[in-house]
C-alpha positions, 0 to 999 in steps of 0.5 A, a space after each residue: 569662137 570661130 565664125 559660123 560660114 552662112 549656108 546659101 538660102 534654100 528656095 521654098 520648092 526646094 526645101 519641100 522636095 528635099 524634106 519629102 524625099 527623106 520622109 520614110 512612111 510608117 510601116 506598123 499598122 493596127 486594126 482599129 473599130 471604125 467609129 475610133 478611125 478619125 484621123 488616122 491614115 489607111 493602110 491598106 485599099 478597102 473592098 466592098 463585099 455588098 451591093 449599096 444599095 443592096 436592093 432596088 429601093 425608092 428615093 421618095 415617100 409616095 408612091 410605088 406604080 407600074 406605068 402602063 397603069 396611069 392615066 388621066 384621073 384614073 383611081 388605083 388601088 393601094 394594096 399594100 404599105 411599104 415601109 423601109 425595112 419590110 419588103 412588099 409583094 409583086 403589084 397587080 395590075 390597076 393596083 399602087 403600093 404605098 412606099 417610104 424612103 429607101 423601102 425596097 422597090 416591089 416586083 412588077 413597079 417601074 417608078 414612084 411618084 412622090 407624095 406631093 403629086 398624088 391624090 389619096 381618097 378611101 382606100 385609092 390614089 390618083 396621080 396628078 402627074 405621070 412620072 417616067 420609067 425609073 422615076 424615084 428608084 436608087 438601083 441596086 449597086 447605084 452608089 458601090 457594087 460588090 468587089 469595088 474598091 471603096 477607099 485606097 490606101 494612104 488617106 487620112 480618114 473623115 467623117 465621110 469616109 467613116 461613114 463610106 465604110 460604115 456603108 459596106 459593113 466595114 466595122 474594123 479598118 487596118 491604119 498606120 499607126 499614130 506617129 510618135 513626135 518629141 517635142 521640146 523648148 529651150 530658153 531661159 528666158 521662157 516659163 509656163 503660164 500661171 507662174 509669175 513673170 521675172 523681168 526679162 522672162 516671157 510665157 511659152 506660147 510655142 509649147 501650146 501651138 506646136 503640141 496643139 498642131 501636132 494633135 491636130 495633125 494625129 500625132 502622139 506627142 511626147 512633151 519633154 518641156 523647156 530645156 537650159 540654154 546650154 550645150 549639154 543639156 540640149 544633147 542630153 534631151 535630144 538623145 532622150 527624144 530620139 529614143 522615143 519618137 519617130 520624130 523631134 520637133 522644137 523652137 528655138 535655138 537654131 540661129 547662130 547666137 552664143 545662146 542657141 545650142 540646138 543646132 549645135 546639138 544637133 550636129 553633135 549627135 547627128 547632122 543637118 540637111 538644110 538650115 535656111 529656107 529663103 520664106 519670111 517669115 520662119 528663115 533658120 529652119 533646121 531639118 536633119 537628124 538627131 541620134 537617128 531620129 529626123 529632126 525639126 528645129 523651128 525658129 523661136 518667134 511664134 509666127 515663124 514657129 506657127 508658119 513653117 510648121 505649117 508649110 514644111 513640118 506638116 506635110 512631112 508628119 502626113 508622108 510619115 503617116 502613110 498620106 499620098 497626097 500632102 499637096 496644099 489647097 488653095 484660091 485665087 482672090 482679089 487683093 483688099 490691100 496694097 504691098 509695096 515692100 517685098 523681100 527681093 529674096 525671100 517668098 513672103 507669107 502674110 496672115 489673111 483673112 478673106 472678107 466680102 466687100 460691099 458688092 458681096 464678092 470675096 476678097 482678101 484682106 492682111 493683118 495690119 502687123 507682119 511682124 513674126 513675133 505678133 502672135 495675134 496676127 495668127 488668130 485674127 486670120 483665116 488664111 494665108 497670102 503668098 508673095 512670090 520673091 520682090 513681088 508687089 501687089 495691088 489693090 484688086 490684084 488676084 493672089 493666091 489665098 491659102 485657107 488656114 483649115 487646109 494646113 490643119 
């Protein structure tokens, strides 16, 4: 068999400009209800047709006065009870209104005095402490203003931007749609959980990691499940993931065995654009195309799989859905460690957690096991650490910790 030359290690902001660059957005988008928009990436700007507030409303319970009424220990009349949802008359003179939350401010008052500082007795309040001009009153277009943009296009929506166009009667919102990813496994050596375990054989974990960040990220996953470790069958099932999906995504197979066919395969029907990244762990990471159809081969230990999914594979899912920024978080925290055996060549990333020390400030800590086939390491950490290339680091020296909820 004729020797494979090695390709040079591709430095990690490389490889990222590299992939980011190739990552073409979608361009079908759907209407969906706002309440079923989790998730999903905006496709185009959105614009409020309403004031929010709508109207001059009290930010208080209390109640609703007009200022060159007040003075000391001087009784007013409450004339009137305004409830959010009704809307009061102009106020008198010598006359308060009792208001609630986010009722509508009454013609004439220029502030609310919250409960706690008023005196209420037969019919008349007394305001124990006089408010300023404005006090307690939300004005009108306070938050958003008819024709304003409320959200732009390329965000990937939460909880809160759901409930911001909720907020300006947005019940049906335009996004891209979900991106379909193909997703398969090889090895021999590999079967599912609740099988009996042959010697030599192992459970696929990676089917449960990759599936579960592929959802995680919004995606409709096409699960083609475990494929022979041999040649023709990896082209056949490469063929049928592209002719489904906008992307493929496996592990395994693509370092230079007699036993990995994926990239082979790969080149077969297609070509790759990158194969080594200089990161540990996570190495032979393949990225090109297949049958016309962008192409991922993960390394097939897990830690590896799980990290280079997360520093290379999900920002490109986010550009391919439409999302503008794909930047990761992160913060700078006092090492709870010491790592004196780095990797003159290749950026490191350790499996973290931060933790508080004994005087209450954070600091982070590594698991004690690196290695790229301790799964555990995964969940028992909240984050990773970045080492930069034939970097040591201290205890108590500040390194960059990048949380595991950012990645997800």
């Amino acid at each position: 068999m004729k020797e494979m030359k090695k390709a040079n290690m591709l430095r990690m902001e490389e490889a990222l400009y590299l992939l980011l660059k190739q990552a073409k957005p979608l361009d079908d988008i759907e209407l969906v209800a706002t309440e079923c928009a989790l998730g999903r990436v905006l496709a185009t700007p959105q614009i409020s047709t309403v004031d929010v507030p709508p109207l001059n409303n009290s930010a208080m319970d209390g109640y609703a006065v007009r200022i060159a009424d007040l003075s000391v220990s001087t009784p007013l009349r409450v004339t009137q009870r305004i409830p959010a949802g009704s809307i009061g008359q102009a106020l008198d003179a010598g006359t308060a209104a009792r208001i609630f939350t986010g009722a509508p401010i009454p013609p004439h008052c220029d502030a609310v005095v919250m409960q706690e500082n008023c005196t209420a007795e037969n019919g008349d309040v007394v305001i124990d402490k006089a408010p300023k001009a404005g006090e307690n009153i939300r004005r009108a277009g306070e938050d958003i203003q008819s024709g304003a943009e409320v959200l732009s296009s390329g965000i990937k929506l939460r909880p809160q931007e759901m409930g911001l166009l909720a907020s300006v009667g947005l019940n049906r919102v335009p996004v891209y749609r979900k991106l379909r990813v193909a997703t398969f496994f090889t090895g021999d050596e590999i079967v599912m959980p609740g099988q009996a375990l042959r010697p030599g054989q192992i459970y696929n974990s990676n089917r449960f990691v990759l599936t579960g960040l592929l959802e995680s990220l919004g995606c409709e996953v096409i699960d083609l499940g475990i494929v022979s470790d041999n040649f023709a069958s990896t082209v056949e099932i490469l063929q049928q993931a592209a002719a489904r999906s906008d992307l493929i995504v496996t592990s395994g197979g693509v370092s230079v065995g007699e036993e990995d066919h994926v990239k082979a395969a790969v080149e077969h029907t297609g070509r790759l654009d990158l194969w080594r990244i200089a990161i540990k762990p996570g190495k032979p990471l393949a990225f090109g195309s297949a049958a016309g159809t962008s192409f991922f081969g993960l390394p097939g230990n897990p830690v590896s799989a799980f990290i280079t999914f997360c520093l290379f594979v999900r920002p490109f899912i986010l550009r391919s859905q439409g999302v503008v920024n794909v930047t990761t978080s992160y913060y700078p925290l006092p090492a709870d460690f010491v790592w004196d055996k780095p990797d003159s060549k290749r950026r490191e990333f350790l499996r973290a957690r931060l933790v508080f020390s004994e005087d209450g400030s954070p600091v982070a800590q590594i698991y004690p096991h690196q290695g790229s086939g301790v799964l555990t390491s995964c969940t028992w950490s909240d984050g990773l650490i970045e080492v930069k290339e034939g970097t040591s680091i201290q205890h108590g020296e500040t390194v960059k910790f990048i949380p595991l909820n950012e990645l997800f």
